[in-house]
py3Dmol code that shows the C-alpha trace and the ligand (Angstrom):
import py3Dmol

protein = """\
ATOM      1  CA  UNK A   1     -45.790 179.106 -24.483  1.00  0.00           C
ATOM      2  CA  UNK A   2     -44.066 182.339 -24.458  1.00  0.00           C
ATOM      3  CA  UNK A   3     -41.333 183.429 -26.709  1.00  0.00           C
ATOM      4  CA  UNK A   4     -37.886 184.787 -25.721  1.00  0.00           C
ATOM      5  CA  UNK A   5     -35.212 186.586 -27.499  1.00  0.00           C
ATOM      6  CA  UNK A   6     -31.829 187.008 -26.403  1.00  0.00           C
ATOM      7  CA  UNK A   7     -30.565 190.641 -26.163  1.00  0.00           C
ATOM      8  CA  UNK A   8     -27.589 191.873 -25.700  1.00  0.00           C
ATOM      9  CA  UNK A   9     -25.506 190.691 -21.912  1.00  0.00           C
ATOM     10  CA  UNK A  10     -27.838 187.638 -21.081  1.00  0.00           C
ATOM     11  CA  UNK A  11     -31.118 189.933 -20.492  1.00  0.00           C
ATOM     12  CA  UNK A  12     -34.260 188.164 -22.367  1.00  0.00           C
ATOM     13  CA  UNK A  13     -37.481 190.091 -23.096  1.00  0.00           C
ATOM     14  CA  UNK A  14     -40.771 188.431 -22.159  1.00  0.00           C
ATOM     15  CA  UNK A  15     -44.250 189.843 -21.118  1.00  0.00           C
ATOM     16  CA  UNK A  16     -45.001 193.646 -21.365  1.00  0.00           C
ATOM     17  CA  UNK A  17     -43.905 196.100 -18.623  1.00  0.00           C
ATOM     18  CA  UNK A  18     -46.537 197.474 -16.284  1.00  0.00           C
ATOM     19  CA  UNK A  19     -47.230 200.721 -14.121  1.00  0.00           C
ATOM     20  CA  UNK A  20     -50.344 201.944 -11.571  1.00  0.00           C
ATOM     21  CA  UNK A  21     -53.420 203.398 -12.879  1.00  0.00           C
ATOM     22  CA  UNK A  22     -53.849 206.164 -10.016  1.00  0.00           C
ATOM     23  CA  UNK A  23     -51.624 207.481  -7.546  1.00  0.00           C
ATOM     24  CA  UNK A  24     -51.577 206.035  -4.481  1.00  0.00           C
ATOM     25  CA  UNK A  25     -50.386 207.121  -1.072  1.00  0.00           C
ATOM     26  CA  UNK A  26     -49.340 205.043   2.507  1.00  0.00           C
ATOM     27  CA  UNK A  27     -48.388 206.837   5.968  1.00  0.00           C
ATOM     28  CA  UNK A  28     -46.702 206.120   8.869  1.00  0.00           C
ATOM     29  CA  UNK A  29     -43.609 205.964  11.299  1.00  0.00           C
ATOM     30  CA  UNK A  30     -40.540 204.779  10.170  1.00  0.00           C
ATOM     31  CA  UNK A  31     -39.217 202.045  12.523  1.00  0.00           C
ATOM     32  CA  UNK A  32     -35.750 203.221  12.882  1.00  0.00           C
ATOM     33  CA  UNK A  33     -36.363 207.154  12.813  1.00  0.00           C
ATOM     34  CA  UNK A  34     -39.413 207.267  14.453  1.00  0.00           C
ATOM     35  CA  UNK A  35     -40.326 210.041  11.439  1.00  0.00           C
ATOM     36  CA  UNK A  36     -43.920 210.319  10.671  1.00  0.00           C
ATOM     37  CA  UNK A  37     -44.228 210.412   6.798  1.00  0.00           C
ATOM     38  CA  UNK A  38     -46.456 210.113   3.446  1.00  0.00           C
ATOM     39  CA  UNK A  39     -45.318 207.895   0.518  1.00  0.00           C
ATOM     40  CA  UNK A  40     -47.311 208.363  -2.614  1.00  0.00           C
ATOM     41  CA  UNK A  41     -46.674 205.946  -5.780  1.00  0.00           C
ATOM     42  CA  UNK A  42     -47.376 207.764  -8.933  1.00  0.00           C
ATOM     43  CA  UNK A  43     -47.860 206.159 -12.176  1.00  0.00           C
ATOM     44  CA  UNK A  44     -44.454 206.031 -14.688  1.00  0.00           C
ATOM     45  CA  UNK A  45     -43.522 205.595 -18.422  1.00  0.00           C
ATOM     46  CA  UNK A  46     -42.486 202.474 -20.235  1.00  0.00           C
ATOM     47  CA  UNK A  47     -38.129 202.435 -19.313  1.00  0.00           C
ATOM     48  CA  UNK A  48     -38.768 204.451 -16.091  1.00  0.00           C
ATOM     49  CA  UNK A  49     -38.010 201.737 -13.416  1.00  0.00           C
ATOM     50  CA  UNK A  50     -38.760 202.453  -9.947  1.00  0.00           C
ATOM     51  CA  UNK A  51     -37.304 205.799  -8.720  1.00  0.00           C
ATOM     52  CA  UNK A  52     -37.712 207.385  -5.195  1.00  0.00           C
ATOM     53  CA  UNK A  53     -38.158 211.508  -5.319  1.00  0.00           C
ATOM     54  CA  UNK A  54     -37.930 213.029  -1.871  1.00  0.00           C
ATOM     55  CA  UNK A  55     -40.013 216.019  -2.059  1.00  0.00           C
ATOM     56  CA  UNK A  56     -39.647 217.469   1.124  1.00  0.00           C
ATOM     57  CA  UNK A  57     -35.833 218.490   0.039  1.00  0.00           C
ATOM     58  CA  UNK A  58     -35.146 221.872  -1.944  1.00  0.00           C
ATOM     59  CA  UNK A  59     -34.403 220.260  -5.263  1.00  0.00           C
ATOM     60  CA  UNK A  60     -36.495 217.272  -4.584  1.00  0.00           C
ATOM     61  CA  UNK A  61     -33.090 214.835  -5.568  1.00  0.00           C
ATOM     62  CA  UNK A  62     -34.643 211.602  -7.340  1.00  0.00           C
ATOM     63  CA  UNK A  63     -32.739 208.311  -6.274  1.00  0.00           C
ATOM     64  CA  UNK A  64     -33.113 205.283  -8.672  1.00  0.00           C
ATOM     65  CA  UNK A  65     -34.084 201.879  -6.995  1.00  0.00           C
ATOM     66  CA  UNK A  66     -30.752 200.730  -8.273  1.00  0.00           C
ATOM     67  CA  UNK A  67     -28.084 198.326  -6.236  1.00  0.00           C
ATOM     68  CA  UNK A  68     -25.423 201.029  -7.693  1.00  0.00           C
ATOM     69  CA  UNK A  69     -27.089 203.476  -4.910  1.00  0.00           C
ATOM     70  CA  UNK A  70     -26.981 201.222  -1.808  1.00  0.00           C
ATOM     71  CA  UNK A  71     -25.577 203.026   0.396  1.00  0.00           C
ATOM     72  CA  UNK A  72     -26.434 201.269   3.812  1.00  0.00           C
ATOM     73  CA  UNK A  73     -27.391 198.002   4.708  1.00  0.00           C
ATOM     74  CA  UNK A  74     -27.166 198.248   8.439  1.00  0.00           C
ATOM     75  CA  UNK A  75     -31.112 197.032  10.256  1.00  0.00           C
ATOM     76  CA  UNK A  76     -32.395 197.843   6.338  1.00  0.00           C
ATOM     77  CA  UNK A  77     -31.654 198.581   2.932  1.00  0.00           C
ATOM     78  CA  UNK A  78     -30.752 202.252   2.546  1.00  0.00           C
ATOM     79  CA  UNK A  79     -30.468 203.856  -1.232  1.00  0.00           C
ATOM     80  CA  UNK A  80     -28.935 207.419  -1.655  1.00  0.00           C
ATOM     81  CA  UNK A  81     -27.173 210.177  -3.716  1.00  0.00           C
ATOM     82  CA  UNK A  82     -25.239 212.870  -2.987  1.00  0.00           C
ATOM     83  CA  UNK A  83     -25.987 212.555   0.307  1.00  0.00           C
ATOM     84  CA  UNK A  84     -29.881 212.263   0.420  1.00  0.00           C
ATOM     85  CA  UNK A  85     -30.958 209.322   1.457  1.00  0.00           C
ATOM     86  CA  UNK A  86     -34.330 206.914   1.577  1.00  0.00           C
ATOM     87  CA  UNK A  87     -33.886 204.556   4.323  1.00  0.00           C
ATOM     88  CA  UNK A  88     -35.837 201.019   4.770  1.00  0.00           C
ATOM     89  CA  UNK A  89     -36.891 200.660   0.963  1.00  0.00           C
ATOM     90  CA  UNK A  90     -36.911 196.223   0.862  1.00  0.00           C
ATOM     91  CA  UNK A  91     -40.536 196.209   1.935  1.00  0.00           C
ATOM     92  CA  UNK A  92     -42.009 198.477  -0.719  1.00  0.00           C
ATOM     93  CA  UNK A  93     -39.423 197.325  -3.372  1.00  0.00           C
ATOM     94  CA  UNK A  94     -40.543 193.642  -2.611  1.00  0.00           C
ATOM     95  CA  UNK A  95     -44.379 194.573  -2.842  1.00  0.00           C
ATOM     96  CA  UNK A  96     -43.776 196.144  -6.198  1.00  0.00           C
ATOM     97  CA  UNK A  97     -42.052 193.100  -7.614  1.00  0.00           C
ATOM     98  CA  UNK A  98     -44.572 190.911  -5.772  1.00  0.00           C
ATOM     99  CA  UNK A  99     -47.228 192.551  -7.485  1.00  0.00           C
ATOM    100  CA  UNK A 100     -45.544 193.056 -11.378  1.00  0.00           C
ATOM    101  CA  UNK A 101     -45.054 196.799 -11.023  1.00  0.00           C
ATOM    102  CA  UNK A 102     -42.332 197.761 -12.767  1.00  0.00           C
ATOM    103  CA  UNK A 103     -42.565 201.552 -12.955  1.00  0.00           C
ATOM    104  CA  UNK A 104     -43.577 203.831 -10.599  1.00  0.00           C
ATOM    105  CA  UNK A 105     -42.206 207.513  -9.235  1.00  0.00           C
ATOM    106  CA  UNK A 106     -42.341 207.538  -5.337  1.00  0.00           C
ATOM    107  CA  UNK A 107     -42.323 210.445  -3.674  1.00  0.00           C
ATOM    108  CA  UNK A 108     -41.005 210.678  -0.304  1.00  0.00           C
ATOM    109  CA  UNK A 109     -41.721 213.645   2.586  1.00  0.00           C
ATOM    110  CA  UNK A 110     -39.577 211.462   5.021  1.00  0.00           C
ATOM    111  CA  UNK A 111     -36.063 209.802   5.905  1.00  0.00           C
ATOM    112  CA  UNK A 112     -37.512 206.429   5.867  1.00  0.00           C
ATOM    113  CA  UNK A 113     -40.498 203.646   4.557  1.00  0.00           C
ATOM    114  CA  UNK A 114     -43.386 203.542   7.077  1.00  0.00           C
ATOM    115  CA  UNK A 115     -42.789 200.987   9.029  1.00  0.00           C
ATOM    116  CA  UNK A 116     -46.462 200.052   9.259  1.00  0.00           C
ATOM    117  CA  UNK A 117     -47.343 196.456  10.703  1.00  0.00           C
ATOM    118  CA  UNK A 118     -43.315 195.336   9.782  1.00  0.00           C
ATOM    119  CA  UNK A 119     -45.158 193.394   6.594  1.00  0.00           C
ATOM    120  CA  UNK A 120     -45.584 194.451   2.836  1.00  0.00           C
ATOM    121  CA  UNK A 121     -49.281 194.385   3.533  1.00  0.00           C
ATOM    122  CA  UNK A 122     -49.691 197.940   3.513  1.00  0.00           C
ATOM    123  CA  UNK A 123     -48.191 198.617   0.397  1.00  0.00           C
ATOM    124  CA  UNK A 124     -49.321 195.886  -1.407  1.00  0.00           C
ATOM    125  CA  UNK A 125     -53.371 196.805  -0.653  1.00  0.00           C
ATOM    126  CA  UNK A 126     -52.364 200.642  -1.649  1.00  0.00           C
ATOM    127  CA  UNK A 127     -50.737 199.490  -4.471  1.00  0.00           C
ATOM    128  CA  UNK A 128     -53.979 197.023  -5.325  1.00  0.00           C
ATOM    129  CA  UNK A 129     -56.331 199.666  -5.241  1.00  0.00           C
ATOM    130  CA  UNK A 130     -54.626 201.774  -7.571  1.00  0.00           C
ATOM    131  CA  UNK A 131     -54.894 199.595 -10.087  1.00  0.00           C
ATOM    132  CA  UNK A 132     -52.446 197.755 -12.684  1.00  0.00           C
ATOM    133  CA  UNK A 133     -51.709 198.758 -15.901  1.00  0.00           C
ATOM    134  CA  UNK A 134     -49.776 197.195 -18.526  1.00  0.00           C
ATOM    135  CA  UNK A 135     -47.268 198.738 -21.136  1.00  0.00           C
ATOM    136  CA  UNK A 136     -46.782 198.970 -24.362  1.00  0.00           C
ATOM    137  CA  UNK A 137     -42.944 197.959 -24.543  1.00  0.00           C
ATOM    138  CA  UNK A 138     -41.730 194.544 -23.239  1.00  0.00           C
ATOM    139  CA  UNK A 139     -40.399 193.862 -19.955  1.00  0.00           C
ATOM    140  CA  UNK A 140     -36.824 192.955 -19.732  1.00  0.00           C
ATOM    141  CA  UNK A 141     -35.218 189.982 -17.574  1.00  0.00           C
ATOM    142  CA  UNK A 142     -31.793 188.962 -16.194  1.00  0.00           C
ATOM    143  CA  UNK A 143     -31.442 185.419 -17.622  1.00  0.00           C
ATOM    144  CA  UNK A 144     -29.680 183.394 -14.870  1.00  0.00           C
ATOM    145  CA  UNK A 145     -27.690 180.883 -17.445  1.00  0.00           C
ATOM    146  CA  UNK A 146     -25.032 179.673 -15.213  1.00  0.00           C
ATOM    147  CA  UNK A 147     -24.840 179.356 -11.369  1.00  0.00           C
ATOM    148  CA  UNK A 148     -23.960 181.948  -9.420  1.00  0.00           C
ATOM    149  CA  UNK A 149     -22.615 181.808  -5.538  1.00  0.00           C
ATOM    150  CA  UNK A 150     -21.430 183.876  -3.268  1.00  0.00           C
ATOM    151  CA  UNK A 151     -20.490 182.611   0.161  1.00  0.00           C
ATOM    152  CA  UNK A 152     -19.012 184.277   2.902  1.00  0.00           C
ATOM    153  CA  UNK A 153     -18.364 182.162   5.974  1.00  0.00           C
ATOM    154  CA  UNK A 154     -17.157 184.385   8.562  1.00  0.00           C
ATOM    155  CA  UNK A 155     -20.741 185.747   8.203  1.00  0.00           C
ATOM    156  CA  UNK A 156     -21.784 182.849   7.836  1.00  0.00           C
ATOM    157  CA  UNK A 157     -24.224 183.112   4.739  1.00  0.00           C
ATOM    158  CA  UNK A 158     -24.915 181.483   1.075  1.00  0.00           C
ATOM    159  CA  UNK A 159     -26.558 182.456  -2.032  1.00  0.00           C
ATOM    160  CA  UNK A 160     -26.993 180.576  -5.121  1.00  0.00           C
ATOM    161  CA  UNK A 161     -28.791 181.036  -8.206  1.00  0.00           C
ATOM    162  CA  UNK A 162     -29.243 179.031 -10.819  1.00  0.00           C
ATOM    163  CA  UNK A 163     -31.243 178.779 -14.709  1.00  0.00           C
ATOM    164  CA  UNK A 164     -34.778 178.553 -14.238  1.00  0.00           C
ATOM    165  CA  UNK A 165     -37.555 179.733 -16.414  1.00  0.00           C
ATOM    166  CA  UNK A 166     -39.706 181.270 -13.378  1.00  0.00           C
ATOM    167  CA  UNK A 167     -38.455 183.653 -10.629  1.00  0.00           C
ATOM    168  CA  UNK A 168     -38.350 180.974  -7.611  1.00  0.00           C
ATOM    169  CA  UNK A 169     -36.705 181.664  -3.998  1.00  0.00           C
ATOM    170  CA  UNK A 170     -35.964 179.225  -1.248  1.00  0.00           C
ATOM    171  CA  UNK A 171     -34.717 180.546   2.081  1.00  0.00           C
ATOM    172  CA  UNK A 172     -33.485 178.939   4.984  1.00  0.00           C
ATOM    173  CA  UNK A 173     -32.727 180.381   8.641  1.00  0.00           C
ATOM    174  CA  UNK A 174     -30.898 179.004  11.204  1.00  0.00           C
ATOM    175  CA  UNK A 175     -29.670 181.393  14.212  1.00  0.00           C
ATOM    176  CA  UNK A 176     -28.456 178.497  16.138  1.00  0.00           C
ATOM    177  CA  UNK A 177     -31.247 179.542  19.504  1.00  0.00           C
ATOM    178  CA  UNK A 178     -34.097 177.219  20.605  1.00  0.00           C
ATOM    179  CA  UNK A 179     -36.627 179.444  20.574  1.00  0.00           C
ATOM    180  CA  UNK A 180     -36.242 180.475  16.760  1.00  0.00           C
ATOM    181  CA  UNK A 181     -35.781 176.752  14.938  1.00  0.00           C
ATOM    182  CA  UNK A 182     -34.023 176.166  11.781  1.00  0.00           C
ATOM    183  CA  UNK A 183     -36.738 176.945   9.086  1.00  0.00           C
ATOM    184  CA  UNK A 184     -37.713 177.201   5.602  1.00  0.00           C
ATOM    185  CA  UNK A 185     -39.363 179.377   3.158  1.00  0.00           C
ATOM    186  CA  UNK A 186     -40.587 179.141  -0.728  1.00  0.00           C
ATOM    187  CA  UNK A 187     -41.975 181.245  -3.219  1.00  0.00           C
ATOM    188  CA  UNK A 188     -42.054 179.368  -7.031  1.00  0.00           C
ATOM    189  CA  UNK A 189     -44.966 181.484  -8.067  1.00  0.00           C
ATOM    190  CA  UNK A 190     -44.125 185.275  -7.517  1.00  0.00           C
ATOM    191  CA  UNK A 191     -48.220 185.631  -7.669  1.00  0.00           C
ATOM    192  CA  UNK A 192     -48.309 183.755  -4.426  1.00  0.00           C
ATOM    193  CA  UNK A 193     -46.307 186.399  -3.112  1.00  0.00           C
ATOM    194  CA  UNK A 194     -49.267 188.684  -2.345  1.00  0.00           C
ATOM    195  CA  UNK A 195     -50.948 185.970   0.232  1.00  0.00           C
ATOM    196  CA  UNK A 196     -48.242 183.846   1.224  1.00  0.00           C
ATOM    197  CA  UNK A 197     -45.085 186.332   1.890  1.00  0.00           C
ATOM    198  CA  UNK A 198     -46.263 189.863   1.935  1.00  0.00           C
ATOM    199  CA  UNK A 199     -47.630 189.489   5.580  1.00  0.00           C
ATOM    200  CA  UNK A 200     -45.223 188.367   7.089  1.00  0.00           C
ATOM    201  CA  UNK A 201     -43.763 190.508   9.559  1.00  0.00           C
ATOM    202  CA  UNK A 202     -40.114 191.191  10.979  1.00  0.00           C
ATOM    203  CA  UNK A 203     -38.791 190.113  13.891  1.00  0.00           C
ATOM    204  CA  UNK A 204     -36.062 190.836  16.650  1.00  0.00           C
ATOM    205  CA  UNK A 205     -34.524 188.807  19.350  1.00  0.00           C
ATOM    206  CA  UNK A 206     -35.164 190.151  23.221  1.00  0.00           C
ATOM    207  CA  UNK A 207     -31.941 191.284  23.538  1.00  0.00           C
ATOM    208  CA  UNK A 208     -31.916 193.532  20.559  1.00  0.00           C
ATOM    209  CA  UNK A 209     -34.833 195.442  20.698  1.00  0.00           C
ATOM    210  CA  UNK A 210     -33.173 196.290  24.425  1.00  0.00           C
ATOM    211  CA  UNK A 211     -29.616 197.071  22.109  1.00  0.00           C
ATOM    212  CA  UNK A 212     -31.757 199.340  19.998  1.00  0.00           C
ATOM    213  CA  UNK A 213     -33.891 200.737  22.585  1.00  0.00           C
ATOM    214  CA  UNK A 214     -30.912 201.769  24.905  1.00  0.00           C
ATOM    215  CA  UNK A 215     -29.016 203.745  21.569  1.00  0.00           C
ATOM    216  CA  UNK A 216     -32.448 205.524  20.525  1.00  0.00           C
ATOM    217  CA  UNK A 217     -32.129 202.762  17.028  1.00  0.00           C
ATOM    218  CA  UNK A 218     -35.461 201.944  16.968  1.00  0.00           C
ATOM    219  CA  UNK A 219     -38.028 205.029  17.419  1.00  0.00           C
ATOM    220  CA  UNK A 220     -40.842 203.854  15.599  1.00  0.00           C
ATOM    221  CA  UNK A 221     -41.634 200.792  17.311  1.00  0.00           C
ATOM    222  CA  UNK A 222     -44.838 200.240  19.360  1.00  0.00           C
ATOM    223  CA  UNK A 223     -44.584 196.336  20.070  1.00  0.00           C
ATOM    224  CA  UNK A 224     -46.830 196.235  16.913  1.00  0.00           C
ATOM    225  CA  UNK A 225     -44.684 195.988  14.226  1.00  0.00           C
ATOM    226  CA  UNK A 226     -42.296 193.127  14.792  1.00  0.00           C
ATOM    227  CA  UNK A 227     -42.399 189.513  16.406  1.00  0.00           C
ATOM    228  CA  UNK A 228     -40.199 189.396  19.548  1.00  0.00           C
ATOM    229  CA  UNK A 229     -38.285 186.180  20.074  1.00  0.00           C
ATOM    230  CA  UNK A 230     -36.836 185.624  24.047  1.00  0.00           C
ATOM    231  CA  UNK A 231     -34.222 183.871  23.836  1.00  0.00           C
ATOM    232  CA  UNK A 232     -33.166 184.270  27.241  1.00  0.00           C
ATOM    233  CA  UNK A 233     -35.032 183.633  31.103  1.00  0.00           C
ATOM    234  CA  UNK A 234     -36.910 187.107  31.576  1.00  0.00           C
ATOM    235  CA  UNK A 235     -37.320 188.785  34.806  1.00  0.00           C
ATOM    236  CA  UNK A 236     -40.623 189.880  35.373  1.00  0.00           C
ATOM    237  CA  UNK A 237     -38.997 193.412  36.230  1.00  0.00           C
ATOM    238  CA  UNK A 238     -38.007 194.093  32.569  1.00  0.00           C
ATOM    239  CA  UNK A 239     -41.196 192.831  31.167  1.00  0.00           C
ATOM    240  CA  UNK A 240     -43.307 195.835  33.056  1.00  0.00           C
ATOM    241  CA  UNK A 241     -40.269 197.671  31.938  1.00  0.00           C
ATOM    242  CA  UNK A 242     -40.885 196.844  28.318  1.00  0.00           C
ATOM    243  CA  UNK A 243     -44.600 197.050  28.746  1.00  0.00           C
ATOM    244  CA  UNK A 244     -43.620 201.057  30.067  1.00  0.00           C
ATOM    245  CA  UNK A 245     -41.803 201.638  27.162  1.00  0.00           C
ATOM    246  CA  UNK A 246     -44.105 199.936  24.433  1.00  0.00           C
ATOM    247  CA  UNK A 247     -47.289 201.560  26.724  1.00  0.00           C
ATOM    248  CA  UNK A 248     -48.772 198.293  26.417  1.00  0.00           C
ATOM    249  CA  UNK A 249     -50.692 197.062  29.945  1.00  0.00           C
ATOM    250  CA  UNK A 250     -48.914 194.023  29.990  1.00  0.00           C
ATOM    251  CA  UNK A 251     -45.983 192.328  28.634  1.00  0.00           C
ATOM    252  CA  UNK A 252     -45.389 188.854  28.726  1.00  0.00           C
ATOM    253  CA  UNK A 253     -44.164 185.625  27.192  1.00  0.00           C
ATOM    254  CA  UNK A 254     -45.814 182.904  25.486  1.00  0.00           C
ATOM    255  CA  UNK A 255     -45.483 179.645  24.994  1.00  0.00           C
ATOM    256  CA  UNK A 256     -43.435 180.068  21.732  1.00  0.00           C
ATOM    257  CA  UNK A 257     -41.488 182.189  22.991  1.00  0.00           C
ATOM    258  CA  UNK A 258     -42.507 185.319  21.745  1.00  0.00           C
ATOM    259  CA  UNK A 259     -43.348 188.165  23.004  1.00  0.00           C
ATOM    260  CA  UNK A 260     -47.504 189.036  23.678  1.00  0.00           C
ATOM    261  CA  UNK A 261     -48.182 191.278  21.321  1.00  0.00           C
ATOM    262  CA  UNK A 262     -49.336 189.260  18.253  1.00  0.00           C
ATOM    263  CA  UNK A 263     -50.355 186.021  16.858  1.00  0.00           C
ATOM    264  CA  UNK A 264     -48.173 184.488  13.912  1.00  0.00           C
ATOM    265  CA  UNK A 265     -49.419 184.869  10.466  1.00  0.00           C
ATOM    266  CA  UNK A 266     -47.804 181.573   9.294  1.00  0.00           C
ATOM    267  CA  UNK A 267     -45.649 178.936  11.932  1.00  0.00           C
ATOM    268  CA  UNK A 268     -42.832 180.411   9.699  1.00  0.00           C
ATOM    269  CA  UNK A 269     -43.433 183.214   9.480  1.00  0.00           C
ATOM    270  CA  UNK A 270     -39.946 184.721  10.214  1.00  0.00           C
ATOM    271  CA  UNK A 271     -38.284 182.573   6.976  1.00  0.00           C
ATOM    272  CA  UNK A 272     -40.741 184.054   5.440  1.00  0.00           C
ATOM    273  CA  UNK A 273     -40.039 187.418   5.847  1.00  0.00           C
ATOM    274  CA  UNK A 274     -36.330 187.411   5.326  1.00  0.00           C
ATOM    275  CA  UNK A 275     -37.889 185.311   1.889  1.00  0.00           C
ATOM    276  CA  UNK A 276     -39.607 189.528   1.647  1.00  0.00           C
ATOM    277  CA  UNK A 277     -36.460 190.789   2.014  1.00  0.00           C
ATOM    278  CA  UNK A 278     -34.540 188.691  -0.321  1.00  0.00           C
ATOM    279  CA  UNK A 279     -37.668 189.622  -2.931  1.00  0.00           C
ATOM    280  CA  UNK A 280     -36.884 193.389  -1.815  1.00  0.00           C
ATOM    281  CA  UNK A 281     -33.091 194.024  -1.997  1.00  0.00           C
ATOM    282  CA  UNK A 282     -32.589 191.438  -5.100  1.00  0.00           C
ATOM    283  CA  UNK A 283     -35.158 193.969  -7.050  1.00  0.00           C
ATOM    284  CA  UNK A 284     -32.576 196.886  -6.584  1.00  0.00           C
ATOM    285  CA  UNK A 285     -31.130 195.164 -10.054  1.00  0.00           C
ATOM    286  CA  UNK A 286     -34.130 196.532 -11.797  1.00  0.00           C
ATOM    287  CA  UNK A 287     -34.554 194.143 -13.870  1.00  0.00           C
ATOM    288  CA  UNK A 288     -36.791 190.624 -13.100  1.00  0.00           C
ATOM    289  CA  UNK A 289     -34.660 187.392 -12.281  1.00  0.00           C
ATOM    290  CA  UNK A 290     -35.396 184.217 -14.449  1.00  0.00           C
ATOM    291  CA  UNK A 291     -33.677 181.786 -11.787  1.00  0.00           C
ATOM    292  CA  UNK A 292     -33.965 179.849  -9.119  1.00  0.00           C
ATOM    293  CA  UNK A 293     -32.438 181.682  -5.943  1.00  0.00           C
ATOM    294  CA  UNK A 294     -31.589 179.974  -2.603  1.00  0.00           C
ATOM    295  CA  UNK A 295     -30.511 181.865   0.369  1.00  0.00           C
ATOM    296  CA  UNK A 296     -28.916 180.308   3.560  1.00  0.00           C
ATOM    297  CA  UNK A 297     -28.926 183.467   6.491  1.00  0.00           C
ATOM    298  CA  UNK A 298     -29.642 185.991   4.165  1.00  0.00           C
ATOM    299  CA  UNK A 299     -29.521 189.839   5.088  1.00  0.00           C
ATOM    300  CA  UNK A 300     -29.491 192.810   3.879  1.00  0.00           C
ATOM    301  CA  UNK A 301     -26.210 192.982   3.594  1.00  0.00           C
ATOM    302  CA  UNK A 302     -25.635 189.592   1.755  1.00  0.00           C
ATOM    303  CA  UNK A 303     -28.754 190.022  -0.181  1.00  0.00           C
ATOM    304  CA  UNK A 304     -27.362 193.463  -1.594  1.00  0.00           C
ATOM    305  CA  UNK A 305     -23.864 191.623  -2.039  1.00  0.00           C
ATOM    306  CA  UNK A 306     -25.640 188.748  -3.915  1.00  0.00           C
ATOM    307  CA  UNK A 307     -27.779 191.646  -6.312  1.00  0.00           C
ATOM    308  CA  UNK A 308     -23.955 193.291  -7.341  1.00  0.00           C
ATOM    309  CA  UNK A 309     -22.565 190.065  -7.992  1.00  0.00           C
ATOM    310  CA  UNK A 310     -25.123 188.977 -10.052  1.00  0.00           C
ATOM    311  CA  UNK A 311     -25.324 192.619 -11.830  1.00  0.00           C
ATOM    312  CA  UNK A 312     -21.375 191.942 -12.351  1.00  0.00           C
ATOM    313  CA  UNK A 313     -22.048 187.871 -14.088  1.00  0.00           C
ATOM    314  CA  UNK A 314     -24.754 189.964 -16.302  1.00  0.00           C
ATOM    315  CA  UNK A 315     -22.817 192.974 -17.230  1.00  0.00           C
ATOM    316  CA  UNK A 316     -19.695 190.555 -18.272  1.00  0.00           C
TER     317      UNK A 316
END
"""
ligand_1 = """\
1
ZN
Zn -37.727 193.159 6.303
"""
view = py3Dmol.view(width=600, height=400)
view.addModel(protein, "pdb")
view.setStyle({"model": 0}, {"cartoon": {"style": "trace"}})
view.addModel(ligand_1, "xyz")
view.setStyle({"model": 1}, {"stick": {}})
view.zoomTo()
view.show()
């Protein structure tokens, strides 16, 4: 059994705080800029919390990973300050909280995450072969002790939280199309998070990869990094038009309705990736969750919402 003492505002301490033992570095394209760029995690004190540097600017601004500098939550998560910004942060934020890492200085030569495989694989292997280390001073934790909602039905989403002892997440999709059922996702054990949600990719609908395609959104794609869901009959003149533009031989449809270029992880593998997400944006309140969350049609946008209100019940 592990003891708990109440602080001040409903934050508990438990277990010590922990950093990397090396530095650590992952490249790539980001998805939306189509920027080819280095990350490299570097080990931080006790108190530090996660922090992004980018070092390819002239006074190398550092942004906090704090929900007080979202600044965008349009296709991803963006943080900034005075007008620097670090675009597409939920995937590494969610591998660091996946993994116990609570401080770490990342520096940044690049607009945007790598997009990598559209999973928190990548960062979570880097991250693993760094190495762990634990702190001397305690961690600190938001104590959920009373339930929290916010729902928004024009948009159509609902989050809850409410007391728990352990970190635990439930998410459920529904985008009302055949091809893309109503499913579910759980993580009760945020040490599962490693094999059960951290590869599990993204994924787009047919008709908004064209969207994004068409307005030069979505630069960094290469038909590798995201499932494609058709949700719509397909004219074999716009797959070889899609196969063109991905450079892929062929392009075609498969029996789940998904495009050709990969094999799912996990049957649900989609819930489980907005599950990532949820992991990702709720860790911009820096502090770890002891509650029970459950998301109906999260997003970045209502994840980030959900992270401020919660921040506001805590602060009060
Ligand atoms: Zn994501």
């Amino acid at each position: 059994m592990r003891a708990y003492f109440l602080s001040q505002s409903g934050i508990f301490m438990g277990e010590n705080q922990c950093t990397i033992r090396h530095s650590v570095s992952v490249e790539g394209t980001g998805l939306h800029t189509g920027q080819y760029g280095t990350i490299t995690f570097h080990p931080a004190p006790a108190g530090h919390g996660i922090r992004f540097r980018r070092v390819d600017k002239e006074d190398q601004p550092v942004i906090p990973a704090s929900i007080e500098y979202v600044v965008d939550t349009a296709r991803g998560t963006t943080i900034g300050i005075n007008g620097t910004r670090v675009y597409t942060v939920e995937h590494v934020m969610a591998s660091l909280t996946g993994l116990g890492i609570d401080n770490v200085l990342i520096d940044v030569d690049v607009d945007e995450m790598p997009i990598r495989d559209g999973s928190a694989r990548f960062f979570v292997e880097a991250l693993e072969t760094a190495g762990i280390e634990t702190q001397d001073s305690p961690r600190e934790y938001i104590h959920i002790t009373e339930e929290i909602v916010l729902l928004n039905e024009e948009k159509g989403f609902e989050l809850r939280v409410v007391p728990s002892d352990d970190y635990k997440v439930d998410v459920k999709i529904d985008y009302n199309t055949e091809v893309l059922n109503v499913q579910f996702a759980s993580l009760h054990q945020i040490q599962d998070f490693k094999t059960e949600i951290a590869p599990c990719r993204t994924f787009v609908f047919l008709h908004e990869l064209e969207f994004l395609l068409h307005n030069n959104l979505i630069k960094g794609g290469d038909l590798s990094n995201a499932i494609v869901f058709v949700n719509r009959t397909v004219s074999q003149d716009e797959l070889d038009r899609l196969a063109n533009l991905f450079q892929k031989p062929k392009v075609k449809v498969k029996e789940e309705g998904i495009l050709n270029n990969l094999e799912l992880h996990f049957p649900n593998e989609p819930a489980r990736h907005k599950l990532l997400d949820v992991v990702g944006d709720l860790s911009l309140l820096g502090k770890r969750i002891k509650g029970h969350v459950t998301a109906y049609r999260p997003g970045h946008y209502a994840n980030t919402e959900f992270a401020k209100l919660i921040f506001k019940h805590v602060n009060n």
